[in-house]
C-alpha positions in Angstrom: 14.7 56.4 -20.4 11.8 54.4 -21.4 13.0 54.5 -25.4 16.5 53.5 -24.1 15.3 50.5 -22.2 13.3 49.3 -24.7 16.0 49.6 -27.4 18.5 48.1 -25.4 16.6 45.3 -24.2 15.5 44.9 -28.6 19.4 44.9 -29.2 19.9 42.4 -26.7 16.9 39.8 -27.9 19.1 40.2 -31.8 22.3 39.5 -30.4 20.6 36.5 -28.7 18.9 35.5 -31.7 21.6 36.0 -34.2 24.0 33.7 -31.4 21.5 30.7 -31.7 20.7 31.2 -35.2 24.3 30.5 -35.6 24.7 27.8 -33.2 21.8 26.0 -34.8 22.9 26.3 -38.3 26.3 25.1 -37.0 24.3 22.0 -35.6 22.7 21.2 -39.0 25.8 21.8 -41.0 27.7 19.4 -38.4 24.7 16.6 -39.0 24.3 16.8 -42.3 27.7 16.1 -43.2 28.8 12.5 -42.1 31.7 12.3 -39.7 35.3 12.1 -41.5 35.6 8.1 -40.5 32.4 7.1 -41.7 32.5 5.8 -45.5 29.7 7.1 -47.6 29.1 4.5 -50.5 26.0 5.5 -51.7 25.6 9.4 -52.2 21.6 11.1 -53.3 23.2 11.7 -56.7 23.9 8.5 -57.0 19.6 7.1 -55.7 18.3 9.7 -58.4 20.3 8.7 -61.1 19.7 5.3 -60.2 16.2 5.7 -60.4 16.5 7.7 -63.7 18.3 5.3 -65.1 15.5 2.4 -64.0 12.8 4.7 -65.2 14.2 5.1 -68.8 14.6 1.1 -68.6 10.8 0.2 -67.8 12.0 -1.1 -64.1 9.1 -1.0 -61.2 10.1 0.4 -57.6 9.4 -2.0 -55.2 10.7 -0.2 -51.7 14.2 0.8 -52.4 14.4 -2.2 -54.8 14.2 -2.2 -58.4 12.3 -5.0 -60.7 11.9 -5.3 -64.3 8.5 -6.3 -65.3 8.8 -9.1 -68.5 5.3 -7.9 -70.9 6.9 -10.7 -73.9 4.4 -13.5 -72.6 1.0 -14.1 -71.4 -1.0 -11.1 -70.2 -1.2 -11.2 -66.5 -4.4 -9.5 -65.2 -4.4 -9.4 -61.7 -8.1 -8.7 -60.9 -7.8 -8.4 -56.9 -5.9 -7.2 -55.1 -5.7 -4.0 -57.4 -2.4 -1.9 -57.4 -1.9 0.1 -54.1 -5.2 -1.5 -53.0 -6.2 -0.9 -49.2 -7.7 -4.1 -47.8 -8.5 -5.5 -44.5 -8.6 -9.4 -44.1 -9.0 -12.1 -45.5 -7.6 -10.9 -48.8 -9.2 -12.2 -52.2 -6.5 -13.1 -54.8 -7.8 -13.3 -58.4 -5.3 -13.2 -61.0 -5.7 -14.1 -64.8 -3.5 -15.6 -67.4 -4.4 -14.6 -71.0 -2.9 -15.4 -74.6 0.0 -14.0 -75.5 0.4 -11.1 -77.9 1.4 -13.7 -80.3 -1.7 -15.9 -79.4 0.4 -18.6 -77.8 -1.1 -20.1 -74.5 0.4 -19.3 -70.6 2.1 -22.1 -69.6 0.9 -22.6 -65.6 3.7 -25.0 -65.2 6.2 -22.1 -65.3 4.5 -20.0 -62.9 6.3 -18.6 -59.8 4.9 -16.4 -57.2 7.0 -14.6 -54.8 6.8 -12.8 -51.8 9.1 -9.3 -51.6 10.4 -7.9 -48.4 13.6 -7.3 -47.4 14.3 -11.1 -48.6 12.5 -12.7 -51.1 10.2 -15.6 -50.3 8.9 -18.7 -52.8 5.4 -18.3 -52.5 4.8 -21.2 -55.3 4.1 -24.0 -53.3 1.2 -22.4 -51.3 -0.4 -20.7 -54.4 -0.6 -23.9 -56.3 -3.8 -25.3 -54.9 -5.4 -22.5 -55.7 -4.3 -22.2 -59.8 -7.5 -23.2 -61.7 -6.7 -23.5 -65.6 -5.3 -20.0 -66.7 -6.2 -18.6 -63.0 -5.2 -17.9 -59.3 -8.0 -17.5 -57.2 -8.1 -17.3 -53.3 -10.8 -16.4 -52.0 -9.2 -15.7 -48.3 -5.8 -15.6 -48.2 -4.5 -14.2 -45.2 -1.8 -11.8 -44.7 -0.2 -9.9 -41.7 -1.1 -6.2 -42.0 1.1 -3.8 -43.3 2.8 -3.4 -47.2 3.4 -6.4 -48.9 4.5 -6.3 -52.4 4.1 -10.0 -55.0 5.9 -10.6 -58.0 4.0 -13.1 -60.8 6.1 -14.9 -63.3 4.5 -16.9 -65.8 5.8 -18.3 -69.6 4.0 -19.1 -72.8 4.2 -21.9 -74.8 6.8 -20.6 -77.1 8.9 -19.6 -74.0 8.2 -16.0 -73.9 7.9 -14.4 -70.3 5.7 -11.8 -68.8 5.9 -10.4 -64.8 3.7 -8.2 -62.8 4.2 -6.7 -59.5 1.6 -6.3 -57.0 1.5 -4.2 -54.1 -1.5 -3.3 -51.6 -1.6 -2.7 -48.4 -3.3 -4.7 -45.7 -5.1 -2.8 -42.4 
């Protein structure tokens, strides 16, 4: 009688199991798919080949965001922060302009600096002060913790452009 218990009471835990097995799979099955009035624009297929296609065109993740970095003017060497750099505050900014590949000079009156987030900010006008010749340095710039991500645009002399994303993280 002791068998018999045992094997009814194992037949009855696998019925049980099997029931919420289902019911959960019926749960995911029911999430995963959106509901029939909900419009899906944007599908996975459509992210990857997205950022396949970015890939293959030299474009630079920023977030969910895509941005082509210009090489056809002035090297920009960003000496601090370094890419994915952890950092705690203040921040020191140093960033170099060198010759073009074709020797022709940056031209600091084209440069723009901006801030990426979910809109993008002009940080121009509060970087200037700080552009020395063919350089940005700041010291101790400040910046609220958390991911921030900064474009750098610059032109030569002949017109040629070069960009360079930046991102670090501030703790």
């Amino acid at each position: 009688m002791s068998a018999r218990f045992n094997s009814d009471r194992i037949s009855q835990w696998l019925l049980w199991g099997g029931v919420a097995g289902l019911l959960f799979s019926a749960a995911v099955l029911t999430l995963a798919q959106p509901p029939k009035n909900v419009l899906q624009l944007i599908t996975d297929q459509d992210v990857l080949r997205q950022d396949q296609t970015a890939k293959e065109k030299g474009l630079t993740e920023v977030g969910r965001s895509m941005i082509l970095e210009l090489k056809d003017g002035p090297e920009i060497d960003v000496v601090r922060p370094g890419g994915g750099e952890i950092g705690q505050q203040p921040v020191e900014i140093d960033v170099e302009f060198k010759l073009s590949k074709d020797g022709a000079e940056p031209n600091m009156s084209t440069l723009k600096v901006r801030y990426i987030k979910f809109f993008t900010i002009d940080i121009t006008d509060r970087v200037k002060p700080y552009v020395a010749g063919n350089r940005i340095h700041a010291p101790e710039a400040q910046f609220p913790k958390g991911d921030h991500t900064v474009e750098i645009y610059v032109e030569d002399s002949n017109g040629k452009a070069s960009s360079r994303v930046v991102e670090f993280k501030v703790i």
